[in-house]
N, C-alpha and C positions, 0 to 999 in steps of 0.2 A: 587498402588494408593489408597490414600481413599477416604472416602465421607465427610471430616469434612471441606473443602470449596469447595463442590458442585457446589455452582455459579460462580462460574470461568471458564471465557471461557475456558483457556490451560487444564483444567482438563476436560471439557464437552467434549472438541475437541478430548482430547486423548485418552478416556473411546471411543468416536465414531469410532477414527480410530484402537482403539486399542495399543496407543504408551505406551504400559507399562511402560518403563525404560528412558520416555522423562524427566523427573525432575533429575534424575540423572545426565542424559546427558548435558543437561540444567546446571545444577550446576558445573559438569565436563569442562564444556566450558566458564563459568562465571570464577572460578578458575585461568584457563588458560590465560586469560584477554581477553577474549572474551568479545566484548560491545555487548549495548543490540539490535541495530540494528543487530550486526551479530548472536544474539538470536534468532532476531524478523526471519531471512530468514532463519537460521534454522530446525525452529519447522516449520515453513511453508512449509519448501522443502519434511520434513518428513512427511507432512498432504498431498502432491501430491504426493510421493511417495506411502502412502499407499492406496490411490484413484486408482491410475495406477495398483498396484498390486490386489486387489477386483475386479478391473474390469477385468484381465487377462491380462494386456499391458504390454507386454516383453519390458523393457530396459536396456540398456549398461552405461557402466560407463561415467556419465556426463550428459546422455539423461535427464534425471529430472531436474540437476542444468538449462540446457539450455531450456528445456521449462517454468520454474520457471522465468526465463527473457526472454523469451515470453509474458506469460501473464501478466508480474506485471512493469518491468521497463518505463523508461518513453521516453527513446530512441528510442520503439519498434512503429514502424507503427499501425498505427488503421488495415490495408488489413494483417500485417503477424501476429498482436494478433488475429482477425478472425480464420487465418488459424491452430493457434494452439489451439485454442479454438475446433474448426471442427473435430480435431482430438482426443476428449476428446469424445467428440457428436456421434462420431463414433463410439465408443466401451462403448456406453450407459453411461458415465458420464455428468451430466450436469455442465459447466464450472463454473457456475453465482452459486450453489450448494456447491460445492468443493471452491470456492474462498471466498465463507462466512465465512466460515473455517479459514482462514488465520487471524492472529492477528499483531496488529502493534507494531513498541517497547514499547509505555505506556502501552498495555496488557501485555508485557516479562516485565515489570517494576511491575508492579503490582502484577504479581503473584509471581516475587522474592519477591518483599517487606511484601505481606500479606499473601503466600503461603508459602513459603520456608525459611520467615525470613533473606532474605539479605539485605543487605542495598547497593541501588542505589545512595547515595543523591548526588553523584560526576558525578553523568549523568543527575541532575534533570533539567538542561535549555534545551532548545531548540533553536537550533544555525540556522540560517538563511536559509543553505543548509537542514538540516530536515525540516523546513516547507515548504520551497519550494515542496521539494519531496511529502511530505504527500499531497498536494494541486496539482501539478502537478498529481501523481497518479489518484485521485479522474478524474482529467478531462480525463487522457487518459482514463481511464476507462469507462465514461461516452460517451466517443467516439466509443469506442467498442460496447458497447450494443449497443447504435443507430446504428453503422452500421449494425448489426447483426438482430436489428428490423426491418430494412430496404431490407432486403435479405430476411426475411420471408412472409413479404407482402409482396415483388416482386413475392416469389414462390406461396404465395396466392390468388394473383392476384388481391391485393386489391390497390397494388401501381405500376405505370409503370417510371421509370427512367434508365438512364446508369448505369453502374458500380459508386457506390458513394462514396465519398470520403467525410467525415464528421471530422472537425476539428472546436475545441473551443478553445474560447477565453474568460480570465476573467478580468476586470477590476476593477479598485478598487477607489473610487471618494472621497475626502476629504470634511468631512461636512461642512470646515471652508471656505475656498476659492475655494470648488469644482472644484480642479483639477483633472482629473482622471490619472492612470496608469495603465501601463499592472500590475497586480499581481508581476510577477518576476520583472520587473525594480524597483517597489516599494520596493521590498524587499532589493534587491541590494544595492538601493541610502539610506536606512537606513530610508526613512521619507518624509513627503512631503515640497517637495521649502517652502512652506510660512512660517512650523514651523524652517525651517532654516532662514528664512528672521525675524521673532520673536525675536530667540536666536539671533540675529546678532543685532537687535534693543535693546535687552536685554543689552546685552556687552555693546553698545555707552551710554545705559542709565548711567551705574554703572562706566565710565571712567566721 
């Protein structure tokens, strides 16, 4: 690896953990027709794999893939991303550390296109289901921590509740006729009622 695009995260990341031969592999699996989402989880599995191995954490084959969706998918409970989180915490990695680490496909996009000289341009949109996901992530994510924040002042003593179960929600409000929607249904139905009620006024104008 060199130093002549330094500022790149996949190259900062892998100088850290040491992935010598991840541009290679990367390249090897672009090739193959590997897309950049399955770049994106990848090089990420290989930044917990080599977390796990530094810190001493014997594992078997698959153990990594399956904590790698523990911590990141969006199907996973806030109570068993904790629990895979704890078992990171336990043998001295800190989770929030190690997942900074992790880059998303526009970072595996970028650094083919101005690291490695590939060209993406046949992946350059973003289809409905990836931003969903990108925007879902962020919130399970954002649920983790708080619960995790919420467990240390409990052990702190500075907060007293039950077992807590912390889940968000986003909405999304149209400036024009201030309707809101959850995030995902908006995405889903393509747009909000009124700019469909517009185009529909549009159409009777021009018949």
């Amino acid at each position: 690896m060199t130093d002549e695009h330094g500022n790149c995260k996949i190259d900062r990341v892998a100088r850290r953990w040491a992935l010598e031969t991840i541009d290679e592999q990367l390249l090897e699996r672009r090739e193959a027709g590997a897309s950049l989402r399955d770049l994106e989880q990848f090089f990420n599995r290989q930044v917990l794999a080599a977390a796990m191995a530094e810190a001493g954490i014997e594992t078997v084959d698959g153990e990594v893939e399956n904590l790698y969706h523990l911590l990141t998918d969006d199907d996973v409970s806030a109570g068993t991303r904790v629990e895979a989180e704890s078992r990171l915490e336990r043998h001295g990695l800190d989770p929030d550390a190690v997942e900074s680490d992790f880059v998303s496909y526009q970072t595996v996009r970028t650094h083919l296109n101005d690291c490695l000289d590939v060209d993406t341009n046949r992946e350059s949109g973003l289809e409905p289901t990836d931003g969903k996901n990108i925007v879902f992530k962020l919130l399970s994510r954002t649920e983790s921590i708080t619960e995790r924040t919420i467990d240390r002042l409990r052990s702190s003593g500075h907060l007293t509740i039950g077992t807590p179960e912390v889940t968000l929600s986003l909405r999304v409000a149209c400036s024009e006729c201030g309707e809101e929607y959850p995030f995902g249904r908006l995405v889903d139905r393509g747009g909000c009622s009124c700019q469909e009620d517009d185009q529909a006024s549009d159409s009777e104008t021009e018949r």
